[in-house]
Every structure is written in structure tokens, then in C-alpha cells.
N, C-alpha and C positions, 0 to 999 in steps of 0.2 A: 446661541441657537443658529444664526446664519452660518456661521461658520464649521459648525457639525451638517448643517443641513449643506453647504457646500461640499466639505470633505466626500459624505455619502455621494452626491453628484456625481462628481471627481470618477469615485471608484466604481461607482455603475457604465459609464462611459468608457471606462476606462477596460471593465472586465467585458462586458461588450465589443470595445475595440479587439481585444484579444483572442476572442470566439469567433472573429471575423477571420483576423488574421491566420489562425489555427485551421479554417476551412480552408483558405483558398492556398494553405500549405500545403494541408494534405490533398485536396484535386491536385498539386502540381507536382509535391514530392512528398509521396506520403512514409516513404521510409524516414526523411528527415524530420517531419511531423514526429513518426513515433521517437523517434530517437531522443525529442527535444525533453518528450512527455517521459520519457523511461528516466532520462538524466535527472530528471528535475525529480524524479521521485525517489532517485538513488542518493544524490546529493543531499535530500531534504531527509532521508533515511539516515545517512552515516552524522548527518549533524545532528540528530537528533539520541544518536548513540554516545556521540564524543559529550556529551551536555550531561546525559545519564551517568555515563560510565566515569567521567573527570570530577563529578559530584558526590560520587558513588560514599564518600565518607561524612558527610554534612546529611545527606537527605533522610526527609523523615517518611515521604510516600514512598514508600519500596516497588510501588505501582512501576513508577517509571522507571527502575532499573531494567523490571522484568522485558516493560517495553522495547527500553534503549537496545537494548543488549539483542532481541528477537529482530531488530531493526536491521541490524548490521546483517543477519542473514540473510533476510528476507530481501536486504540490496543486493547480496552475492547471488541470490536467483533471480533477481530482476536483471542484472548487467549480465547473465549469461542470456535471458529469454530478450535483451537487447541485439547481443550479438547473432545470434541464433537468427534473428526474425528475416521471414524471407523478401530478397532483397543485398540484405547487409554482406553475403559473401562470406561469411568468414567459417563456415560449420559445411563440409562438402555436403550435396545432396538438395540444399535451399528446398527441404521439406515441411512445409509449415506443420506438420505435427510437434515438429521439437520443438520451436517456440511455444507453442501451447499447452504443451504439456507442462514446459519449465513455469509459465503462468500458474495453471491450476496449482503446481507444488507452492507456490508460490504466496498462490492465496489461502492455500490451506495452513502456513505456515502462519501467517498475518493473521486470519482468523481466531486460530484454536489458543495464539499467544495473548489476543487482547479477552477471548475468555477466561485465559489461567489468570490473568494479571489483576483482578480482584483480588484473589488469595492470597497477592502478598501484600495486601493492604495491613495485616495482622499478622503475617511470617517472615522473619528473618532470612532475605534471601543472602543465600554462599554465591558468590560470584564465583566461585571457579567450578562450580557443580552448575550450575547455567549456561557457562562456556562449554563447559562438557557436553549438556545436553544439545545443547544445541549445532556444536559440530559435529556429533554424531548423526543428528537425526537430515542435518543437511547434505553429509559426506554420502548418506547413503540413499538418498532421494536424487543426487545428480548420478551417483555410480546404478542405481535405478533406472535412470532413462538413459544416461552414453554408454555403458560398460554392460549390465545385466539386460538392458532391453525388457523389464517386466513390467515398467510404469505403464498403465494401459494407453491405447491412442484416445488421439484427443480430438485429433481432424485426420479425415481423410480425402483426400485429391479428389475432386468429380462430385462425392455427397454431403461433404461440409460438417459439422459436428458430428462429435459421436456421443450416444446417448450418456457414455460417464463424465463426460466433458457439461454435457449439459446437467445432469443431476446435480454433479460437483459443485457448481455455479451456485443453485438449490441449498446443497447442502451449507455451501460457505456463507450464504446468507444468512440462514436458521440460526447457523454460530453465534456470527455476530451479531444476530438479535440478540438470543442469551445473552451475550455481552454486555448489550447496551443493557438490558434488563436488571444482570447483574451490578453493573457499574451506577448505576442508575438507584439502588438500595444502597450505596455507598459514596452520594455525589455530598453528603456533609464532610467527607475528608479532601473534596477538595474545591481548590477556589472558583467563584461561582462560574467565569468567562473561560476558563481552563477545561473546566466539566463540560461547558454546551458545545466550545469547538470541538472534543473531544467526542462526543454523541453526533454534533450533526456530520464528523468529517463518517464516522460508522455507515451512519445512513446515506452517505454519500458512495460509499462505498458498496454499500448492498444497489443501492439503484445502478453504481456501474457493472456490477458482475449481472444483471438482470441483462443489461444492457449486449454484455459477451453472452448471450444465452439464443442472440438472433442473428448472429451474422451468419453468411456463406462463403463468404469472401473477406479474406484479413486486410483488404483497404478499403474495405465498405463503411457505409455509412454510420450501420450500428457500432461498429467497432468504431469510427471514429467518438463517437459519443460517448461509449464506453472509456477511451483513453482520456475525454474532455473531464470526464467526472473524475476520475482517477486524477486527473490534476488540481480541481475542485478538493478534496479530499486529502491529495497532502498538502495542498494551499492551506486549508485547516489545520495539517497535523504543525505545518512550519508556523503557526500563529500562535497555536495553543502551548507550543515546547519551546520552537528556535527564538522565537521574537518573546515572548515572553520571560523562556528563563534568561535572556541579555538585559531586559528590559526593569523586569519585575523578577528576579526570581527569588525569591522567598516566598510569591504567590505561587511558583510553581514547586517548591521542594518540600517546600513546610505546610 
């Protein structure tokens, strides 16, 4: 008991430390702040694809296939809305509509996957019919905003959001309630600590996109907050997948 009542200690101090340290990053270098928050969600993204996909022949929750596999794209639009973001240099124009947009794609992509991903609780998912889908639908959401220019804006210079930017936010929440809704009628297929980091990293997630629904300025305050949750949120996904399937994983496959 002391010593779980310790550990807990340990890690409120500790996650405390951290929210310290992440403020006074970003008052000083908030590009570097985003940067740390984007990697760590890219990094905890492909790991958690490499776990999916190298398993892909043993597991019996096909959930996490559909996951893993949605993961690895959804990194490929978060390190372009890393590069993009204004600040970094690297995309001529340092117009904060492109980062924003590549977000919105972003979370829409994240979203409407952890909705589908009930359904293969009970379907035999094709791995290369998922690869399919999914580079298609992501080939053509970046040729969208660099190439075709029809993905609508997101932000404009001088009046800050733009109303689909903001709806989008709306909408991507509503998903991912479905989600948890859906998941949530199907949390007997999986282990019980797996399931709740799983729901609360969702709801972690919908109170960050709330959060991108009030900035004016992409080093503002709400946006910070929004990026803090957002690490909150795969801190959960890397608990519930990374550390568990190394740790435990037949409570995560079986």
C-alpha cells in the first residue's frame, strides 16, 4: 500500500513537473514546445503500428490492426502539419493555414478510424485492402491542400479560425463519441486496463480538439493546452498499446 501510495506520488509530481516545464517552453520557444509534442505523438504513433502490424499473424483483436495500421498515417500528417507549422521554415509562405488544415485532415483521419475499428472486432481484416485504403485516402487529402488547393482554409491571417475549421473540431468530437459509445458495447473483448486507457485517452482527445476551437493565435495559450492534452492522450495510447503489448501482451492481443 505505501508503496503504490508512493509510486502515485512519484507520478503526480512528476506529471506536474512536466506541465511546468512545457509552459515555460513554450513562453520561450514555442516552436520547440510544438515540435517535442508532435514527435512524441509521431513516435508513439509508428510504435504503436510496428506492435500491430509485426503481430498482425497471432492476434485475435483485429481492432488493433485496423488501429495500427490508421496510426502510421495519421503520423504521415502529423510530421507534414510538424513541418509546415509556422515558425519551422521549411514549406515557403510560413502560412499558418497549412499547418491547420494538415491537423484538421489529420483528426479527421484519427477520428472516423477509431470509429470503423469496432467493426473489426467480428471481420476478418485484409491487410493489404487497408493499406490500399488508406494510402489512397491520405495520398489524396495532401494532393488536396499542396497540389489541388480545394481543402477549404482553416485559418486566416488578421481573423483567426474559419468557421469549417471550427465546425470540423464539432464534428471530430461527435465521432469520437460514437466511438467510445461503440467501443464501449464491446469493452468484454478486451482487457479491462487496455479498454479504459483506451476511452479516457478518446476523451482526452475530444476535450483537446475543444480546446483548438478558441485560439487566435497558433502560440497562444488555448493552443497550448490543446497540444498539452494531445500529449496526455497518446501518453494513454503509448500505455494502453506500447507498454503493455512489451509488458503484457497477450492482455493486449488476445
Amino acid at each position: 500500500m505505501k508503496k503504490s501510495l508512493l509510486l502515485k506520488t512519484v507520478y503526480t509530481v512528476s506529471s506536474a513537473g512536466l506541465f511546468v516545464l512545457m509552459f515555460i517552453l513554450s513562453r520561450n520557444n514555442y516552436v520547440l514546445f510544438h515540435s517535442f509534442i508532435e514527435m512524441f505523438a509521431i513516435v508513439t504513433a509508428c510504435g504503436v503500428f510496428m506492435i500491430a502490424f509485426h503481430s498482425r499473424a497471432y492476434v485475435q483483436n483485429q481492432f488493433f490492426i485496423l488501429i495500427g495500421i490508421s496510426f502510421l498515417f495519421v503520423a504521415c500528417l502529423d510530421f507534414l502539419h510538424l513541418l509546415a507549422y509556422k515558425g519551422m521554415g521549411v514549406f515557403p509562405g510560413n502560412d499558418p493555414d497549412l499547418p491547420t488544415q494538415l491537423w484538421i485532415a489529420s483528426r479527421y483521419l484519427h477520428a472516423i478510424s477509431f470509429l470503423a475499428a469496432p467493426v473489426f472486432l467480428s471481420v476478418t481484416v485484409k491487410i493489404r485492402n487497408l493499406f490500399f485504403i488508406y494510402t489512397t485516402v491520405t495520398i489524396c487529402l495532401i494532393l488536396s491542400i499542396f497540389l489541388w488547393e480545394v481543402f477549404p482554409a482553416c485559418f486566416i491571417t488578421g481573423s483567426g479560425l474559419t468557421p469549417f475549421k471550427i465546425v470540423s473540431e464539432f464534428v471530430i468530437s461527435v465521432i469520437l463519441l460514437i466511438a467510445i459509445i461503440s467501443v464501449s458495447g464491446n469493452k468484454e473483448r478486451f482487457d479491462k486496463s487496455v479498454f479504459s486507457l483506451f476511452i479516457a485517452s478518446m476523451l482526452t482527445t475530444i476535450a483537446s480538439e475543444m480546446a483548438f476551437t478558441l485560439y487566435t493565435d497558433v502560440y497562444g495559450f488555448s493552443n497550448f493546452i490543446g497540444h498539452i492534452l494531445k500529449l496526455i492522450a497518446y501518453g494513454l495510447i503509448y500505455k494502453a498499446v506500447i507498454h503493455t503489448g512489451l509488458k503484457r501482451p497477450y492482455d493486449l492481443l488476445f
